[in-house]
C-alpha positions as CSV (number, residue, x, y, z in Angstrom):
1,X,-12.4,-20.5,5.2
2,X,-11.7,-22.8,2.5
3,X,-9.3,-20.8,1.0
4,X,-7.4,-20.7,4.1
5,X,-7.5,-24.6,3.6
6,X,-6.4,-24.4,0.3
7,X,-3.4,-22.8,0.6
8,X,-2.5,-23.8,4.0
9,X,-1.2,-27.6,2.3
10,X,0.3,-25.9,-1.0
11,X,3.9,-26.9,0.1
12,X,5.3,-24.9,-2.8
13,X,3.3,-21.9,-1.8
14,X,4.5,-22.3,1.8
15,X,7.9,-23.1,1.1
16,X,8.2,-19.5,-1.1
17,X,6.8,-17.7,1.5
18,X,9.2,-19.1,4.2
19,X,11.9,-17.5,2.2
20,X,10.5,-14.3,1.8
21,X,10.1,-14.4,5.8
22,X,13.7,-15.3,6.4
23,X,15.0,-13.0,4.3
24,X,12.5,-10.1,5.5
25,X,13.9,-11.2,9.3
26,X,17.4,-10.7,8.5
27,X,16.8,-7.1,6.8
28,X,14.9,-6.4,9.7
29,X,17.4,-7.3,12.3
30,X,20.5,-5.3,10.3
31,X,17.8,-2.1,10.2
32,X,17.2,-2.3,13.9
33,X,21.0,-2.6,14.9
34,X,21.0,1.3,13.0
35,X,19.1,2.4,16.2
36,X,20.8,3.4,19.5
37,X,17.4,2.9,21.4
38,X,15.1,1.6,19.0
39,X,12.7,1.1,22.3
40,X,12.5,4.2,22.4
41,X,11.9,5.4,19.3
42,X,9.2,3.0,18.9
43,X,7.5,4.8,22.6
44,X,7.7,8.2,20.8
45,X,6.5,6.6,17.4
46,X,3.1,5.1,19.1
47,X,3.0,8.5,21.6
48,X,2.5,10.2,18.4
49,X,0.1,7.9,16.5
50,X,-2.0,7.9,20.0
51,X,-1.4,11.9,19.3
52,X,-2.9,12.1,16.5
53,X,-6.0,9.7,16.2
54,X,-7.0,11.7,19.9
55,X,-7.2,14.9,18.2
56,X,-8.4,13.1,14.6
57,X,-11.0,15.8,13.3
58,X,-8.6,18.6,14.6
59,X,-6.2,17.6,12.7
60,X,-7.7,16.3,9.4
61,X,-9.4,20.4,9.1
62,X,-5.6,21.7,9.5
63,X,-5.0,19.2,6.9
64,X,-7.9,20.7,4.4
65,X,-7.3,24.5,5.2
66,X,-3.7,24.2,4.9
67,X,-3.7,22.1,1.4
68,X,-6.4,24.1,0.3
69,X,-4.5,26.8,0.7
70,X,-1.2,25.4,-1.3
71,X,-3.9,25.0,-4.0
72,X,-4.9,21.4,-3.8
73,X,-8.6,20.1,-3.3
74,X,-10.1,17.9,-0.9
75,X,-12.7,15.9,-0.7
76,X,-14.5,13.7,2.0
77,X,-15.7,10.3,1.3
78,X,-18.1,8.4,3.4
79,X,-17.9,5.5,1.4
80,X,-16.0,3.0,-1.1
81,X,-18.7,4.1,-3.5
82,X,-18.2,7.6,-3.1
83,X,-14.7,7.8,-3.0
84,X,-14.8,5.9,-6.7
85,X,-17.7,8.1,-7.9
86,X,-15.6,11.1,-6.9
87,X,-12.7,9.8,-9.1
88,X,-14.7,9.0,-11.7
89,X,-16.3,12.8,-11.7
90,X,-12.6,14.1,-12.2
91,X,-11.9,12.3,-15.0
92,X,-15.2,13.1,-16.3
93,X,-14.8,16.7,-15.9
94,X,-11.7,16.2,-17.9
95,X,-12.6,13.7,-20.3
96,X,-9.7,11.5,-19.3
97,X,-8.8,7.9,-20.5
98,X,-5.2,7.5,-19.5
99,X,-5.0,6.5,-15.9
100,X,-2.0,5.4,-14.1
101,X,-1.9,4.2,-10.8
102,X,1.1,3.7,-7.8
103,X,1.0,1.4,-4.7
104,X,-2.0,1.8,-2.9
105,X,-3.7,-0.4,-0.6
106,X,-6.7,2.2,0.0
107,X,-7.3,2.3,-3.6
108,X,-7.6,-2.1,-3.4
109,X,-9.8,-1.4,-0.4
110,X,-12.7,0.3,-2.4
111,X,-12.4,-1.9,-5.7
112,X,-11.0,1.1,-7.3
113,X,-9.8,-0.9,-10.6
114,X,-12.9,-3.1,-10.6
115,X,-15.1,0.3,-10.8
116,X,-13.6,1.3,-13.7
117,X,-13.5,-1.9,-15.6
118,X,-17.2,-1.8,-15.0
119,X,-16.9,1.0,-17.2
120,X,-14.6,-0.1,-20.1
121,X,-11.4,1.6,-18.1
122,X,-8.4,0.0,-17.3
123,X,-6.0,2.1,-14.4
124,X,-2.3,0.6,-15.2
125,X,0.0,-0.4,-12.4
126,X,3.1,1.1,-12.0
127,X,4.3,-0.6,-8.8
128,X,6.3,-3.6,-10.1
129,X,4.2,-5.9,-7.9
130,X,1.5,-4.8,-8.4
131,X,2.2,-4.7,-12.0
132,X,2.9,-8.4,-11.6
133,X,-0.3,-9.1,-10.1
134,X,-2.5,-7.3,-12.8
135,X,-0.7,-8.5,-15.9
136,X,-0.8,-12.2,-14.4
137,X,-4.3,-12.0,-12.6
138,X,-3.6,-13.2,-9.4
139,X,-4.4,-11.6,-6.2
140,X,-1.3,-9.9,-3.7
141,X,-0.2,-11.7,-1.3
142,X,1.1,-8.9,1.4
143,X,0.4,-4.9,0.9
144,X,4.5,-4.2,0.7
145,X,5.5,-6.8,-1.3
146,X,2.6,-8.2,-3.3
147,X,4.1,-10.8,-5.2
148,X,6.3,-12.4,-2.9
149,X,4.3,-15.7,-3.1
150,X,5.8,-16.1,-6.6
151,X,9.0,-17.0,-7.7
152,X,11.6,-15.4,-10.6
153,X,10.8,-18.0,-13.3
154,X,7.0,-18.4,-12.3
155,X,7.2,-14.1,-12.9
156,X,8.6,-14.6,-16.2
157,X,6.4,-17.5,-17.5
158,X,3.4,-15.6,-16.6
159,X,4.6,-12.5,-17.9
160,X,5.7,-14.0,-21.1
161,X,2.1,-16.0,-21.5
162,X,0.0,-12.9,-20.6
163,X,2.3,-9.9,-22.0
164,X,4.4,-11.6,-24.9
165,X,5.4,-8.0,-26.3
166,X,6.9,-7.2,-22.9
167,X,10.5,-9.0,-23.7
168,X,10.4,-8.9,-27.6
169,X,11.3,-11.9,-29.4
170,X,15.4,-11.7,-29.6
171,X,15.4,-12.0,-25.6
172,X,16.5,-15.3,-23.4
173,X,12.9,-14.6,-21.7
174,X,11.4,-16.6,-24.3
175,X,8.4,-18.9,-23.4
176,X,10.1,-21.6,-25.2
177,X,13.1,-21.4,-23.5
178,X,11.7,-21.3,-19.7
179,X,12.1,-25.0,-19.0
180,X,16.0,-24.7,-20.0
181,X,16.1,-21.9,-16.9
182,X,16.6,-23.0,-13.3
183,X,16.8,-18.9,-13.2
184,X,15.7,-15.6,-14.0
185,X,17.4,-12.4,-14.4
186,X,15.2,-9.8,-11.9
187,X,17.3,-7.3,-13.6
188,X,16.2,-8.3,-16.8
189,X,12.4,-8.7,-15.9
190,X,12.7,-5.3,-14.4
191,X,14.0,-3.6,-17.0
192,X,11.4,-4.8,-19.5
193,X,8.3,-3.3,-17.2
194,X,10.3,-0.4,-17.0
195,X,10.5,0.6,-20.7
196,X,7.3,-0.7,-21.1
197,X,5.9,1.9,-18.5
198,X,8.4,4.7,-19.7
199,X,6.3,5.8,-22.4
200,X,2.6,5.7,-20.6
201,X,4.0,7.7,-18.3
202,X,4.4,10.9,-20.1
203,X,0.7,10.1,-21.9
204,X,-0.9,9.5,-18.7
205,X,-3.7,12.3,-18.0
206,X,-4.4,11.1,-14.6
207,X,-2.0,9.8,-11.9
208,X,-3.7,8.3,-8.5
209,X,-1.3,7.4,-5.5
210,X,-2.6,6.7,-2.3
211,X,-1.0,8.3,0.9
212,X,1.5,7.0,3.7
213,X,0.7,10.1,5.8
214,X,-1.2,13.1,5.6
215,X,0.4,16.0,7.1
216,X,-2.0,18.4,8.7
217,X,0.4,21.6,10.0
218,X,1.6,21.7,6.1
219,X,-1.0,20.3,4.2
220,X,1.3,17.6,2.9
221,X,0.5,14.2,1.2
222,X,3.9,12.0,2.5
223,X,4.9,9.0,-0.1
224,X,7.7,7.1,0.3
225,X,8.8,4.6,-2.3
226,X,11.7,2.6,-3.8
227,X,11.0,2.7,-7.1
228,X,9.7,6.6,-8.2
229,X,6.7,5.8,-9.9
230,X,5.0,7.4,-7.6
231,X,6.7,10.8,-8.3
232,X,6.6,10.4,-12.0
233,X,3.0,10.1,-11.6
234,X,2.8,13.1,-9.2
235,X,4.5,14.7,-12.0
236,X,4.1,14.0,-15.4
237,X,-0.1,13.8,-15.6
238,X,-2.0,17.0,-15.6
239,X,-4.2,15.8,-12.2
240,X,-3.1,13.9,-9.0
241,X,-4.8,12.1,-7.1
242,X,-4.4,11.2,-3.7
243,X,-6.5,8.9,-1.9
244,X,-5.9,8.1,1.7
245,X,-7.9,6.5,4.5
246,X,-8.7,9.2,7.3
247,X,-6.3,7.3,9.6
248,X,-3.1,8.3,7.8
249,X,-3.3,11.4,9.8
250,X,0.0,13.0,12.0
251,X,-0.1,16.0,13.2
252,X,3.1,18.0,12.4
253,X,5.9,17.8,9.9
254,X,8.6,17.4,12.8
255,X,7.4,14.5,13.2
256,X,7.3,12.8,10.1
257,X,11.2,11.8,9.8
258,X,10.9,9.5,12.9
259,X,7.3,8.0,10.8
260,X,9.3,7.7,7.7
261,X,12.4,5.9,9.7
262,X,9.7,3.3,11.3
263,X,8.5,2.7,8.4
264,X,11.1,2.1,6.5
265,X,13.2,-0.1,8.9
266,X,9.9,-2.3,9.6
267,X,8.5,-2.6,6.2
268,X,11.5,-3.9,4.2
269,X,14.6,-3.4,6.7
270,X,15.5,0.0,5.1
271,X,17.3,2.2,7.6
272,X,15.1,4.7,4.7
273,X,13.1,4.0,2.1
274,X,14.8,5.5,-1.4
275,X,12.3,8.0,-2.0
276,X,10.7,10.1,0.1
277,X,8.5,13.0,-1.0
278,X,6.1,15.4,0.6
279,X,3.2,17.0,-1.8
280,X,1.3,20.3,-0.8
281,X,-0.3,20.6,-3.5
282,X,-0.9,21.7,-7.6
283,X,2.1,23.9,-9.1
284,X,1.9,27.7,-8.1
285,X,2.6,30.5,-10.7
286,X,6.2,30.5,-9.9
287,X,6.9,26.5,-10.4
288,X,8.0,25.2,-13.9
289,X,7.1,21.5,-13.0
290,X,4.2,20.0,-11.7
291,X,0.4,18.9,-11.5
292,X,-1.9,21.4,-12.9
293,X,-4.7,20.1,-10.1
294,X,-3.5,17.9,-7.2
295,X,-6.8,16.2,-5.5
296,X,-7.1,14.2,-2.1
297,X,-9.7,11.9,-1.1
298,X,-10.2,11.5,2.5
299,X,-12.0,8.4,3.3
300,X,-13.7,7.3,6.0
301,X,-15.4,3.8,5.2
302,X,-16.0,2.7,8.9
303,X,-13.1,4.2,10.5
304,X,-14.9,6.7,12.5
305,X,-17.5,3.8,13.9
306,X,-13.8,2.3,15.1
307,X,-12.9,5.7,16.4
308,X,-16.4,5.2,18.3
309,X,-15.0,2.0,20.1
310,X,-12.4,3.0,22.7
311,X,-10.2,-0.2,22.0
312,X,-10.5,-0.5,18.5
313,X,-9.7,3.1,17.8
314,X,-6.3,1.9,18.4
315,X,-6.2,-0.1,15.4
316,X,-5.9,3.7,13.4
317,X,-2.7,4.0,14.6
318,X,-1.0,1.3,12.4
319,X,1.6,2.4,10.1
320,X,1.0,-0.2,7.3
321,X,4.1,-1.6,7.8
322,X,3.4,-5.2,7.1
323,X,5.3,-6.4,10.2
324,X,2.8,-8.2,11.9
325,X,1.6,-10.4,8.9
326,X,5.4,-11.4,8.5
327,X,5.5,-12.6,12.2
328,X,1.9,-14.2,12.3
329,X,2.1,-18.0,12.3
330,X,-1.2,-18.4,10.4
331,X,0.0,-15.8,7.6
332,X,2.9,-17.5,7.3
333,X,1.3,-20.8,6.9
334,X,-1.2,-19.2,4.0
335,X,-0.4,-16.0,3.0
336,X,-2.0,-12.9,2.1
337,X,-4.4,-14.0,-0.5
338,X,-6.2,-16.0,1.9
339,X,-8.0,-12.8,4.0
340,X,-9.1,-11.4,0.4
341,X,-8.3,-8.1,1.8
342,X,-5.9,-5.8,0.6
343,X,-5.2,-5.7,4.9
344,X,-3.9,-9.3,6.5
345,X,-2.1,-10.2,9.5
346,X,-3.3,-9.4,12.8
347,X,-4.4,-5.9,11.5
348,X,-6.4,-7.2,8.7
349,X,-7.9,-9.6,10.9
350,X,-9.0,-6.6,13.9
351,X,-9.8,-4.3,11.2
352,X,-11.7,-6.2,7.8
353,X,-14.9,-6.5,9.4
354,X,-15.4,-3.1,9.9
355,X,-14.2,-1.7,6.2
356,X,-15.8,-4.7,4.5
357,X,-19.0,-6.0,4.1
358,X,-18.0,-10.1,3.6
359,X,-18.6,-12.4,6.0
360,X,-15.6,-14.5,5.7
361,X,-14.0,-11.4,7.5
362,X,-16.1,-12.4,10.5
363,X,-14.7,-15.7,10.5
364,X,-10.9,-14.9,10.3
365,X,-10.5,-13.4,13.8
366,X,-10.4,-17.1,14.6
367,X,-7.6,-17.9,13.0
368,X,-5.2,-16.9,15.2
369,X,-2.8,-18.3,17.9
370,X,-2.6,-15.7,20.1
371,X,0.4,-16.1,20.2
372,X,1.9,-12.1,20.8
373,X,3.9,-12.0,18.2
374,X,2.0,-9.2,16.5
375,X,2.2,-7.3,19.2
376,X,6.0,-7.6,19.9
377,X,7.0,-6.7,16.8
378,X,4.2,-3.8,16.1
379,X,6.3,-0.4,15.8
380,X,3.3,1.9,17.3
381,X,2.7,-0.5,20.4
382,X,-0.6,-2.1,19.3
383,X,-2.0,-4.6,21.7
384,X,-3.1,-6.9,18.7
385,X,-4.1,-9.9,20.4
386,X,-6.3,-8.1,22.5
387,X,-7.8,-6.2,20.1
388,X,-8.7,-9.3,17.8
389,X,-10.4,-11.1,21.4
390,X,-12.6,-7.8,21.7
């Protein structure tokens, strides 16, 4: 817990993250006011999710016959371990170097990047956070927004000390020039990572996303994103991967605009998130574009031992949305970097010890108020206060 400690009396840290909140509140609130009976919606959005953990291995075959049959490949990990020895077999098989990788918490969850650097590998970031994160080597702070705990000039000194290349040297964004700058363009840091990543993209041999919902009456993989990567990399690479926690499960493709709407409006305060794109599979003879072998890893890693346990089963309904870590009193006081978990707030606390083999997850389920908060603001209805006293 001394971690928690740690950055429980960085004021500067706190103070950051207190703006991120506010301003996370307020998208929120204009997001909800789009709704006519956002109540409602949010019944029939944990009806669903209830749905379709029930009738789990039902759906997750649908899901494997219907994909297979689009073309795609699946495959079933037990395992952290197995899911990165899978991956690593692909790009074996096709003697691949050039990895590129979108947002994925899943991925975070089974050291994916840590594997491969065992190996003298490097997977590349394309999410702009989590680009952030790797080029500076700091850990993310939440699973939406991973650098929020980091300011515009702190971004830019990092980047300019770890990546001087990234901004050239006839730029403002020069190291020597940061203590002149109460500022930072985030236009201007943006753009840099973007042409930087431009290129890699169209030499990347293999793209790996994770999955915001698996659709099992299609065979779909469901992203949805603000920035594209995620599509470019579902594109440009010969081989897709797809890596996605058992959980992400729904049962029909009716209901997936209601999932992406929830989403959306409770992650960032998006009525709907920019992109939105549902993958079923490798190109057919009759596409032009497209993945020449699309690949999803199903991985279990302790969820069905929680599908065992009548209360925590409910956990697997959670959307990923981030919403209850921006309401928790104790993430707000420390931040995501404290749980060492890819998963914080009230979800990460219920569900860490049963993904991860660290004590310290043991511990955290104690750090909490109690307080309901979590539970109010949960889109799918989860009793989290409960569930972290069980």
């Amino acid at each position: 817990m001394a971690d928690f400690e740690q950055r429980a009396f960085d004021y500067t840290h706190r103070r950051k993250l207190y703006e991120n909140y506010e301003t996370y509140n307020l998208s929120r609130e204009r997001g909800l006011s789009h709704f006519e009976d956002y109540e409602l919606a949010r019944q029939q959005l944990a009806y669903l999710r209830y749905e379709a953990i029930e009738n789990l291995e039902a759906n997750l075959l649908a899901f494997e016959e219907n994909f297979t049959k689009n073309g795609g490949k699946v495959i079933w990990a037990e395992n952290a371990q197995e899911a990165c020895e899978a991956i690593a077999g692909i790009l074996q098989a096709r003697q691949a170097s050039k990895i590129l990788k979108a947002k994925s918490a899943t991925t975070e969850e089974i050291g994916l990047k840590a594997f491969f650097e065992q190996q003298g590998l490097t997977i590349q970031e394309t999410d702009l956070g989590d680009f952030i994160i790797q080029a500076v080597g700091e850990q993310a702070s939440h699973f939406i927004t991973p650098a929020q705990h980091l300011s515009r000039l702190q971004i830019g000194q990092k980047l300019q000390e770890k990546m001087p290349a990234l901004f050239g040297e006839n730029t403002s964004l020069q190291l020597n020039m940061f203590a002149e700058l109460e500022d930072i363009s985030a236009e201007e840091i943006t753009e840099a990572v973007r042409k930087h990543l431009r290129k890699q993209y169209t030499e990347a041999e293999i793209g790996i996303t994770g999955a915001n919902f698996l659709v099992a009456d299609v065979g779909g993989v469901a992203i949805t994103e603000n920035e594209g990567n995620a599509r470019l990399l579902a594109t440009f690479p010969q081989v897709h991967i797809a890596i996605a926690g058992i959980d992400k499960i729904i049962g029909r493709v009716a209901d997936l605009a209601l999932h992406w709407q929830m989403l959306g409006v409770n992650a960032t305060g998006q009525r709907l998130t920019a992109y939105n794109t549902l993958y079923t599979g490798a190109k057919q003879p009759q596409e032009v574009d497209g993945v020449e072998e699309m690949y999803v890893i199903l991985l279990d890693n302790g969820r069905t031992k929680m599908l065992a346990d009548s209360r925590l089963r409910h956990a697997l309904r959670c959307i990923k949305c981030g919403a209850c870590a921006n309401v928790c009193p104790v993430y707000r006081l420390v931040g995501g970097q404290a749980y060492q978990s890819p998963y914080s707030g009230a979800i990460g606390k219920v569900v860490n010890p049963h993904l991860f083999d660290n004590p310290q997850h043991q511990e955290m389920t104690y750090a909490s108020t109690l307080c309901g908060a979590c539970e109010e603001v949960c889109p799918v209805q989860i009793d989290l206060p409960q569930l972290i006293l069980h």
